[in-house]
Kinemage of the C-alpha trace (Angstrom):
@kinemage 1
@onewidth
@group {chain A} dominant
@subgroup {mainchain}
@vectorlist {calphas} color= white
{ca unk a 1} P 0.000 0.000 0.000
{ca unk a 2} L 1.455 3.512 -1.010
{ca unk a 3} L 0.267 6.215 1.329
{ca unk a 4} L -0.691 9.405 -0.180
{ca unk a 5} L -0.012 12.687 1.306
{ca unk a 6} L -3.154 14.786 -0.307
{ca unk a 7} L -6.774 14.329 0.308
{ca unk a 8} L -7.407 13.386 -3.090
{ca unk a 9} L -5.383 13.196 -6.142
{ca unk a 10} L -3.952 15.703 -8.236
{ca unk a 11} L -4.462 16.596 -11.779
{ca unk a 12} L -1.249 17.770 -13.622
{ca unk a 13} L -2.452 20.677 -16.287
{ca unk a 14} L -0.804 21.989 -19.002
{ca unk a 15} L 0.497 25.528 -19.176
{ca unk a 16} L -0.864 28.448 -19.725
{ca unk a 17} L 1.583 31.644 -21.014
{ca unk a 18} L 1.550 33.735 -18.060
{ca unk a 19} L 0.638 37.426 -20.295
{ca unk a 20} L -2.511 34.826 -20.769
{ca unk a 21} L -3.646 34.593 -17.833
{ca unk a 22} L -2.635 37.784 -16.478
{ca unk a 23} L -4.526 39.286 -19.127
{ca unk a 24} L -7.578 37.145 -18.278
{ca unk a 25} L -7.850 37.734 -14.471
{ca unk a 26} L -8.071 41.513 -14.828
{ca unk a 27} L -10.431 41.111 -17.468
{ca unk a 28} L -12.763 38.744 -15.602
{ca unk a 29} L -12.179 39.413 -11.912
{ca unk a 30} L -12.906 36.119 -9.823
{ca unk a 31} L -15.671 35.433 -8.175
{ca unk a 32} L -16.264 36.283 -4.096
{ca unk a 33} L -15.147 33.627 -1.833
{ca unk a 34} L -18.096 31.641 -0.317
{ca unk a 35} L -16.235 30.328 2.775
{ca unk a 36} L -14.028 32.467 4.756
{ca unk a 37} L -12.233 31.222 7.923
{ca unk a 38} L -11.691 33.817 10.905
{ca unk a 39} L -8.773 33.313 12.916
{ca unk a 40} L -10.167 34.797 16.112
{ca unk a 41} L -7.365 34.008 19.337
{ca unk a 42} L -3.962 32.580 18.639
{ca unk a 43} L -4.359 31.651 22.111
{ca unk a 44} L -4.467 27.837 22.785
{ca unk a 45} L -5.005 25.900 25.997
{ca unk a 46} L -3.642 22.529 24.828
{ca unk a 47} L 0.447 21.917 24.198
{ca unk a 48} L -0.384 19.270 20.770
{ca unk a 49} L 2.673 17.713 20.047
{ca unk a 50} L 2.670 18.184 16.505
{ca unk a 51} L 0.930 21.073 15.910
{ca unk a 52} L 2.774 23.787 13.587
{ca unk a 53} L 1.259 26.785 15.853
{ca unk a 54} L 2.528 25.801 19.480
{ca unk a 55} L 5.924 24.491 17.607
{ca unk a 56} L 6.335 27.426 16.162
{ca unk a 57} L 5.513 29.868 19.888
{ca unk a 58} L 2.388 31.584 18.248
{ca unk a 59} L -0.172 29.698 20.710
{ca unk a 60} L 1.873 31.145 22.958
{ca unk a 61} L 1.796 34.472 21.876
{ca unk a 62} L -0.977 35.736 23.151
{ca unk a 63} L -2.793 37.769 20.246
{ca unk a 64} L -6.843 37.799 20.023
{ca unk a 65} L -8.228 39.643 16.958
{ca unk a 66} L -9.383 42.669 18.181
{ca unk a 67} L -13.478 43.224 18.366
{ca unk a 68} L -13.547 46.387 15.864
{ca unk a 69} L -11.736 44.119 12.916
{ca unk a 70} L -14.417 41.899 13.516
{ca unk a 71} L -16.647 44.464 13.343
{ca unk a 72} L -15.197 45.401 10.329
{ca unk a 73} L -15.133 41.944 8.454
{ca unk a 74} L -18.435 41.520 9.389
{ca unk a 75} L -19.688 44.920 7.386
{ca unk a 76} L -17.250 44.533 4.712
{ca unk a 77} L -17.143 40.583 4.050
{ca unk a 78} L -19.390 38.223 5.525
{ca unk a 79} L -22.965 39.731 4.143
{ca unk a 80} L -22.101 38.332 0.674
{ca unk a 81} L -20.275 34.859 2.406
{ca unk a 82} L -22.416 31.530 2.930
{ca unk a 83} L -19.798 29.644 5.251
{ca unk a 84} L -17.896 31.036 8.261
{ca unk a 85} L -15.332 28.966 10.542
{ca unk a 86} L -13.365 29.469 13.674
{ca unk a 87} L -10.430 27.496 13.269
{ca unk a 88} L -7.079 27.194 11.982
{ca unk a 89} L -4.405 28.446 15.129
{ca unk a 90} L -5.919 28.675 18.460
{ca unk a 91} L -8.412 28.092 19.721
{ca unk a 92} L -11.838 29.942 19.205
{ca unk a 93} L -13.657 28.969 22.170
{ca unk a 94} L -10.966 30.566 24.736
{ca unk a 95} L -11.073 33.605 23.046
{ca unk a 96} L -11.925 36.720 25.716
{ca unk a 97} L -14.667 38.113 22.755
{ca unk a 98} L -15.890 34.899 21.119
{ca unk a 99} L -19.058 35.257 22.814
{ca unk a 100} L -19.270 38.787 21.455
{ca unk a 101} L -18.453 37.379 18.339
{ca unk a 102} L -21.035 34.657 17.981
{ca unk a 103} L -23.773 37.610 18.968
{ca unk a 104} L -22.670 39.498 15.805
{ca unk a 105} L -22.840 36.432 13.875
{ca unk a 106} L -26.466 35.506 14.590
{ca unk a 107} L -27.485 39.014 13.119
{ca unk a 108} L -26.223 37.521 9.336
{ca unk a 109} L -27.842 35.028 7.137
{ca unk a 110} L -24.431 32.502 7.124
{ca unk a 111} L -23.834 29.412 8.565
{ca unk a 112} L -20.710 28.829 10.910
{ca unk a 113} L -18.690 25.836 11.327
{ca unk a 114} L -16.132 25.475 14.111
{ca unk a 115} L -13.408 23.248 14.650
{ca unk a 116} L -12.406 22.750 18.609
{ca unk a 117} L -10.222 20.478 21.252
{ca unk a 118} L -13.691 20.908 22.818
{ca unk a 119} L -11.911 21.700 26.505
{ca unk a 120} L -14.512 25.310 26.939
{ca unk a 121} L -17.853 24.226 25.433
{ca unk a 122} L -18.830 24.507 28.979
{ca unk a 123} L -18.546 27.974 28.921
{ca unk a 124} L -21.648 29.611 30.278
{ca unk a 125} L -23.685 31.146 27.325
{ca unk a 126} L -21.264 29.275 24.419
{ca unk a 127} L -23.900 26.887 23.133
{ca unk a 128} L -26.989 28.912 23.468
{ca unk a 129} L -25.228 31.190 21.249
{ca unk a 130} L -23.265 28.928 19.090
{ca unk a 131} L -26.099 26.796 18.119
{ca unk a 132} L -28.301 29.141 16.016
{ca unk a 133} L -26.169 29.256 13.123
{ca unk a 134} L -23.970 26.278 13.556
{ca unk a 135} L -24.018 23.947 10.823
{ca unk a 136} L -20.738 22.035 11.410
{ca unk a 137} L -18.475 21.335 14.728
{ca unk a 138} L -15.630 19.028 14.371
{ca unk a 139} L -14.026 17.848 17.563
{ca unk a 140} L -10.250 17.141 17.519
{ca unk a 141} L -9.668 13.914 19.591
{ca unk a 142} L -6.328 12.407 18.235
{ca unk a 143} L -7.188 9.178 20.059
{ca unk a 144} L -9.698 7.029 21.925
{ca unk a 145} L -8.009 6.042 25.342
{ca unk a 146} L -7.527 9.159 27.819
{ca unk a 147} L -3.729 7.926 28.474
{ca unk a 148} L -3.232 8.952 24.432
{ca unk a 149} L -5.368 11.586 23.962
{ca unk a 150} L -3.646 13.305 26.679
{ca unk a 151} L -0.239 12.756 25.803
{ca unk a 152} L -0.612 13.691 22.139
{ca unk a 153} L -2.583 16.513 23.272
{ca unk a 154} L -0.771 18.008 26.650
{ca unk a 155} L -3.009 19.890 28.937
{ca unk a 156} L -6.123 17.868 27.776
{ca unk a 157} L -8.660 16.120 30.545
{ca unk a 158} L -10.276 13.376 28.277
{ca unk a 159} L -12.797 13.274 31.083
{ca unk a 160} L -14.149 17.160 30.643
{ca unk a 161} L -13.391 16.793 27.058
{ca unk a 162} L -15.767 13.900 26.843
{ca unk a 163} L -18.306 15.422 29.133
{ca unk a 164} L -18.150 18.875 27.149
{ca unk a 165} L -19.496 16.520 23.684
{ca unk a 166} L -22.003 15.296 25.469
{ca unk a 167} L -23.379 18.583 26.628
{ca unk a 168} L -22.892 19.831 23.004
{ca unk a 169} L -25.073 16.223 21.526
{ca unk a 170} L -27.724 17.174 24.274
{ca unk a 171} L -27.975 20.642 23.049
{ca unk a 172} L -27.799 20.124 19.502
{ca unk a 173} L -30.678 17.034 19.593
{ca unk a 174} L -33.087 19.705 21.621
{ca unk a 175} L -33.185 21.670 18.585
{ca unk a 176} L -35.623 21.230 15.531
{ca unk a 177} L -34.712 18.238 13.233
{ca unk a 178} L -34.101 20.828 10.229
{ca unk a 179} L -31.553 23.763 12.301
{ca unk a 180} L -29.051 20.726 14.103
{ca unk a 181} L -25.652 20.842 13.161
{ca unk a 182} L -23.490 17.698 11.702
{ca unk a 183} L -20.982 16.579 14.437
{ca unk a 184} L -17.644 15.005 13.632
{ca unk a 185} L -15.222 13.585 15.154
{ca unk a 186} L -11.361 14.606 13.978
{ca unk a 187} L -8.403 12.124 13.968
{ca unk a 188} L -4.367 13.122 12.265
{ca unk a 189} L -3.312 9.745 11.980
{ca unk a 190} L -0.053 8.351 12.917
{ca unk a 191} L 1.987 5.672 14.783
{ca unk a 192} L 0.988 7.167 18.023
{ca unk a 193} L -2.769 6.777 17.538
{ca unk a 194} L -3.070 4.705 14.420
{ca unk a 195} L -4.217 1.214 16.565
{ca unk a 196} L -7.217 2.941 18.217
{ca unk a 197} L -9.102 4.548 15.269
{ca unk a 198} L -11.842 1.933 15.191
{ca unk a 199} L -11.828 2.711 18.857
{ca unk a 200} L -12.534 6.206 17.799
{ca unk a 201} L -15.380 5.566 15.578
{ca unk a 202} L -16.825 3.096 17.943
{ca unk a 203} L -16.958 6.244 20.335
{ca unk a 204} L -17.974 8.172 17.442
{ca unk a 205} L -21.070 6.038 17.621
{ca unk a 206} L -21.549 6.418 21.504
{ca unk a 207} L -21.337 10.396 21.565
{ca unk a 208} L -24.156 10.574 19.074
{ca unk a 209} L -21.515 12.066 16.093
{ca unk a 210} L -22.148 12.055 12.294
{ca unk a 211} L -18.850 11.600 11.032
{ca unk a 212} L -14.970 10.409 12.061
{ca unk a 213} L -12.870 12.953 9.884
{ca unk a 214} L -9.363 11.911 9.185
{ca unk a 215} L -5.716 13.086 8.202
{ca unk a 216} L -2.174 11.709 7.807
{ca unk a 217} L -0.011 13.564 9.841
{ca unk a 218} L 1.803 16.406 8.007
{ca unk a 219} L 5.717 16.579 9.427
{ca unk a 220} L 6.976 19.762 10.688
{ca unk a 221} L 9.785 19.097 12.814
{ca unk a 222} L 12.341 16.227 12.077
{ca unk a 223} L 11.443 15.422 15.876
{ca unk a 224} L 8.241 14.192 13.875
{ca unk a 225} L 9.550 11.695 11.937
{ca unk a 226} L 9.019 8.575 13.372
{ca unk a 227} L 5.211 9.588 14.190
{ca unk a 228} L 4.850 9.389 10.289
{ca unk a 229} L 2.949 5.999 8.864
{ca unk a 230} L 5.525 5.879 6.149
{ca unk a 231} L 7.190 2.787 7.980
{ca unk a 232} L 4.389 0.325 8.764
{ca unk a 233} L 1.829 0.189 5.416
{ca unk a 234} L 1.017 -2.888 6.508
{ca unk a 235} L -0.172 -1.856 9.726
{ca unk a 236} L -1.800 1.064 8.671
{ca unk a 237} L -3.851 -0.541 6.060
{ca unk a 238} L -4.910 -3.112 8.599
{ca unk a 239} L -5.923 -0.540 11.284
{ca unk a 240} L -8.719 1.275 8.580
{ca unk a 241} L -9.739 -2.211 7.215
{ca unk a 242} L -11.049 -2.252 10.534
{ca unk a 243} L -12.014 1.498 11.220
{ca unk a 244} L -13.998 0.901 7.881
{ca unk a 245} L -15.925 -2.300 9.494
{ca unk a 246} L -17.004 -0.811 12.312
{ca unk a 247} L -17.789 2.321 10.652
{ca unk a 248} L -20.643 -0.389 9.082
{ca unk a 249} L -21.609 -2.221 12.212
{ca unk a 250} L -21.950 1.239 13.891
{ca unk a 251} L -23.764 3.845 10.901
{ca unk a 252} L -20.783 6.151 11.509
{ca unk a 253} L -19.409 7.740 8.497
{ca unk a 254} L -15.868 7.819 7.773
{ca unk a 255} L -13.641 10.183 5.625
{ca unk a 256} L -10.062 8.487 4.808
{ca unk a 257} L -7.340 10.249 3.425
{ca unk a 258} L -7.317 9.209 -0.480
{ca unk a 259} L -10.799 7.680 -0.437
{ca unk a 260} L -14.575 8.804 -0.983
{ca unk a 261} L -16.172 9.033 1.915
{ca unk a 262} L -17.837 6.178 3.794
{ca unk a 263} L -21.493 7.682 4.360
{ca unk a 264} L -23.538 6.364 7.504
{ca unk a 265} L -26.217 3.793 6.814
{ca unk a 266} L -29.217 5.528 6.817
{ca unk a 267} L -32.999 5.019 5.244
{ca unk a 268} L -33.319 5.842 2.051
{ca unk a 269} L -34.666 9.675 1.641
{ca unk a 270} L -33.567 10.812 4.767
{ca unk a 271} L -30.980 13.173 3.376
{ca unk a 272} L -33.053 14.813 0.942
{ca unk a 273} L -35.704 14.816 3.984
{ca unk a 274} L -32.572 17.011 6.360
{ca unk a 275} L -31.971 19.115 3.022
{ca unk a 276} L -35.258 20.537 2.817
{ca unk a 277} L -35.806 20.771 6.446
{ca unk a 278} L -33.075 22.506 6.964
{ca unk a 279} L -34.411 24.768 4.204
{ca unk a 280} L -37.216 25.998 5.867
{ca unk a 281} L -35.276 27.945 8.177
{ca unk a 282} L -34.833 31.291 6.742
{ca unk a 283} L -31.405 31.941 7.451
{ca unk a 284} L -30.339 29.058 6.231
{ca unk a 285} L -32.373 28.817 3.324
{ca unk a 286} L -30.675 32.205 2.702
{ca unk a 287} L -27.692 31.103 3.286
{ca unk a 288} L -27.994 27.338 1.034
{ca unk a 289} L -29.344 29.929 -1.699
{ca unk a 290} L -25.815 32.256 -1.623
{ca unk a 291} L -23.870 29.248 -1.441
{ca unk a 292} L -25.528 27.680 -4.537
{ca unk a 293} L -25.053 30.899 -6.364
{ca unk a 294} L -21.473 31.315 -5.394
{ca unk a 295} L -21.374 27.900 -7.280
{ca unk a 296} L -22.726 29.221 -9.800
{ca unk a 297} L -20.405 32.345 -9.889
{ca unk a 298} L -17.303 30.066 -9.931
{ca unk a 299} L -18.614 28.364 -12.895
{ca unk a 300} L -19.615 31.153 -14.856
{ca unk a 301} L -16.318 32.910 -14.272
{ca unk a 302} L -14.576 29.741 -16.212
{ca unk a 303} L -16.436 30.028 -18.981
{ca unk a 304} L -16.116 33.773 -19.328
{ca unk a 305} L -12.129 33.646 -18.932
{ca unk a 306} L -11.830 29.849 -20.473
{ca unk a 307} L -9.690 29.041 -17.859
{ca unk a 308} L -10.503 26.348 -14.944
{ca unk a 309} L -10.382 27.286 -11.021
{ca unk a 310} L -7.625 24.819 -10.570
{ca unk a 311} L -7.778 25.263 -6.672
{ca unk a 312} L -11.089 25.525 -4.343
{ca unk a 313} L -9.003 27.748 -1.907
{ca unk a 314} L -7.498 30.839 -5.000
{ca unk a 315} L -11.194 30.865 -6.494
{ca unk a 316} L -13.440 29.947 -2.939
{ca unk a 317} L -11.493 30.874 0.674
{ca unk a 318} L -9.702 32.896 2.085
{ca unk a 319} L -7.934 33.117 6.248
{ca unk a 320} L -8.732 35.972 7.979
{ca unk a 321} L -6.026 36.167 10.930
{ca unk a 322} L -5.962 37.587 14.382
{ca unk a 323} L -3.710 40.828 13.495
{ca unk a 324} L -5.807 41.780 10.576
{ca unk a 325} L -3.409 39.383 7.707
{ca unk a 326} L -4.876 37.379 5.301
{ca unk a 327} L -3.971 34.074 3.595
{ca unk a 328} L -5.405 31.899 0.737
{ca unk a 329} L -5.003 28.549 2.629
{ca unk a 330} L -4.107 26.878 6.024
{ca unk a 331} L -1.048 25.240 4.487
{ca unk a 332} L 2.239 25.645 5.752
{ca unk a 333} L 4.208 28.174 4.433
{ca unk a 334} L 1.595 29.741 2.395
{ca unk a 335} L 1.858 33.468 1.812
{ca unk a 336} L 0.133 36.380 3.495
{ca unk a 337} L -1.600 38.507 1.035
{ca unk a 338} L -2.138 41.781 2.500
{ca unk a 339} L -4.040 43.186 5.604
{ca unk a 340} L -7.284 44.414 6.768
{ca unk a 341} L -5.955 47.230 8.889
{ca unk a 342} L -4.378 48.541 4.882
{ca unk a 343} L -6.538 47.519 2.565
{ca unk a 344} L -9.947 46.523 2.252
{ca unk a 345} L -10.386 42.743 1.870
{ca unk a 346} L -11.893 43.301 -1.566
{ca unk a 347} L -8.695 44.711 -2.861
{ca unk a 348} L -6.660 41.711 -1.154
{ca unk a 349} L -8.987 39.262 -2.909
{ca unk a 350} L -8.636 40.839 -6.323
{ca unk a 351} L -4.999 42.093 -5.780
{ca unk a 352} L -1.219 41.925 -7.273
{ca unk a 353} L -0.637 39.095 -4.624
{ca unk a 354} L -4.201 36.526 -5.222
{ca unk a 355} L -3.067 37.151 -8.438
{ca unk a 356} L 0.242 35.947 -8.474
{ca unk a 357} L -0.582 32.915 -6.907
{ca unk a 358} L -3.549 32.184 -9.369
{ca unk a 359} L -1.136 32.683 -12.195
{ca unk a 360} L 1.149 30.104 -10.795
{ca unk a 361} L -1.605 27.624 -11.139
{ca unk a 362} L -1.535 28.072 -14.945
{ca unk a 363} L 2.101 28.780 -15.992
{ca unk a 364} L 3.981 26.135 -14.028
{ca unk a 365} L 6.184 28.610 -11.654
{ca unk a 366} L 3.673 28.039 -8.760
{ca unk a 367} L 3.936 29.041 -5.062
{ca unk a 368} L 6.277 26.927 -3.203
{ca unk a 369} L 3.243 26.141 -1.008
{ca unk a 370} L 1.203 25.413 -3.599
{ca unk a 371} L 3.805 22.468 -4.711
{ca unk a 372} L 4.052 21.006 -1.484
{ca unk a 373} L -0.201 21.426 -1.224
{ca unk a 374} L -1.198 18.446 1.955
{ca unk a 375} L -4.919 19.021 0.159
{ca unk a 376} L -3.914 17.794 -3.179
{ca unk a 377} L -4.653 21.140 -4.787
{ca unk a 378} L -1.873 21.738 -6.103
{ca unk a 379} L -0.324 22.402 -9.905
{ca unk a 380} L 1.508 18.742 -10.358
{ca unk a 381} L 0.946 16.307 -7.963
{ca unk a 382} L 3.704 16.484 -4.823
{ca unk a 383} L 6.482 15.014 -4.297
{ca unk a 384} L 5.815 12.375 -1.285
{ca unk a 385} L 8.772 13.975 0.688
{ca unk a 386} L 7.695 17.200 -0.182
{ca unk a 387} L 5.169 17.385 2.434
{ca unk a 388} L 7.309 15.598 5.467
{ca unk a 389} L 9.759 18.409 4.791
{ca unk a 390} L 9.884 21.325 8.420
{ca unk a 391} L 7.893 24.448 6.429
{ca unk a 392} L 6.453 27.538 8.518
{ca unk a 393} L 5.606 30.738 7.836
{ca unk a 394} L 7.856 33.907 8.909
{ca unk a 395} L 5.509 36.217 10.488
{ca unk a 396} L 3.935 33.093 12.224
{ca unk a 397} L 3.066 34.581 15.514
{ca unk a 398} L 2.872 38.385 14.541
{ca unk a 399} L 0.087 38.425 12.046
């Protein structure tokens, strides 16, 4: 069994002159981003032992994006947005105005998402203002036995952590059938955790979740080596033959790295039944409505130019950090863009910079982060070393 580094598999293109293409993006300006990710703390509770943030100091670092460039996003971005998350460096629920945050949110017609370690859903007010526009919350476990989950992820009590998902299942099945949120489980696989993943999706089961999400572990420090599955395919393939059976037994669906997603067993109908329930709603019917038209921006924009968005995050996302930065991607040792607090985010999007990196999709002299892409998105397909490689971005920490 080869293991691939990418989520799925790439698609080498041929080239496009770059006069081309730099002709054709300012003629045909892309599309708005329908998913935007707001960094809110850098601030984390939990020491991770191979996250890039805390290995790099910036969880350390203290920096919480300030309420008024919130404020700001909010009036100049997210109106014409159908997807926010709180992810991506610290983490969101710890921040001091995250509360604040979630109250601003529930004035817009979007849907959130947030990905958490789960330690502060406790929080006194979190989930009564969380839920209403919630349509995704992904849990990061990293194991199934407290002794791992703890020492992969330092300063975690598996105890509270499990207690906190309860709450959260309680909470989100009190809700009508049509507003509830999908609930997954996350899992970065390697030799330190790799034996309990059909643990994890037998818990999965028990907590009530949707989904078990997972991810090979991307190397950042040669300290990190020997966590990598490289070494034992064997093993590996053995361990999700059986996180895929019990994924079965239990109704849980599973996302592998390199494969289609396993769906949970359900009746027939009963997605199209949550679709249009969750449709009724008129926020989120709003919201499915922008989304579907973003789609339809994206595709009318490649016919217009004749050229193909070659990567969901250039043409569909952009990070929105704590000190007012922006990226195009959460992959290490992308670029930053620009800033909010010196441009507006419209000029970002459409700027020198976005378009650079678009341009490097076409004429084969892409971004060196775009060549070592751990979502498969990238120009040519990677190199498998090129992702176990130490990358990090300079002004980690100060953005």
């Amino acid at each position: 069994m080869t293991l691939k580094p990418t989520t799925r598999t790439p698609t080498t293109h041929p080239a496009v002159p770059t006069a081309k293409v730099v002709e054709t993006l300012g003629r045909v300006p892309p599309p708005w981003p329908t998913w935007i990710n707001v960094e809110n703390t850098l601030r984390c509770n939990l020491e991770c032992i191979w996250c890039a943030q805390h290995l790099v100091g910036s969880t350390r670092s203290g920096v919480d994006m300030p309420l008024a460039l919130f404020d700001r996003i909010v009036d100049q971005v997210l109106p014409r947005v159908s997807r926010l998350s709180f992810s991506v460096a610290g983490e969101p629920t710890i921040a001091p105005h995250f509360l604040d945050f979630l109250d601003r949110v529930n004035t817009l017609d979007i849907t959130t998402e947030l990905v958490t370690n789960a330690t502060a859903l406790h929080r006194p007010g979190l989930l009564d203002r969380l839920l209403p526009r919630l349509g995704l919350l992904i849990a990061s476990l990293d194991g199934a036995r407290p002794e791992t989950v703890e020492r992969i992820r330092a300063g975690a009590r598996h105890a509270r952590i499990l207690e906190n998902l309860q709450r959260f299942q309680r909470a989100r099945l009190a809700r009508p059938a049509g507003s509830r949120p999908e609930f997954m489980l996350a899992m970065t696989l390697s030799t330190a955790n790799i034996d309990e993943l059909p643990d994890l999706v037998d818990l999965a089961s028990r907590l009530g979740a949707d989904r078990v999400a997972c991810c090979w572990l991307e190397v950042l420090d040669p300290s990190l080596l020997g966590l990598s599955l490289h070494a034992v395919p064997d093993r590996v393939e053995e361990r999700l033959a059986a996180a895929r059976a019990m994924a079965v037994r239990r109704g849980v669906g599973l996302d592998l790295p390199g494969e289609p997603p396993l769906s949970p067993r359900q009746d027939p109908g009963a997605a199209a039944r949550r679709v249009l329930s969750s449709l009724r709603g008129g926020a989120r019917r709003r919201s499915a409505l922008r989304a579907a038209l973003a789609r339809a921006a994206v595709r009318a924009w490649e016919l217009r130019s004749g050229l193909g968005a070659r990567c969901s995050f250039l043409w569909g996302r952009a990070y929105l950090h704590a000190g007012g930065a922006v990226s195009p991607c959460c992959v290490q040792g992308r670029p930053y863009v620009g800033n909010l607090h010196e441009r507006s985010f419209e000029a970002i999007w459409t700027g020198p910079e976005m378009t650079a990196l678009r341009v490097g999709m076409f004429d084969g002299a892409p971004h060196a982060a775009c060549t070592r892409c751990s979502q498969g998105q990238g120009p040519v397909p990677a190199p498998t070393d090129a992702w176990t490689a130490p990358a990090r971005n300079p002004s980690d920490g100060q953005r």
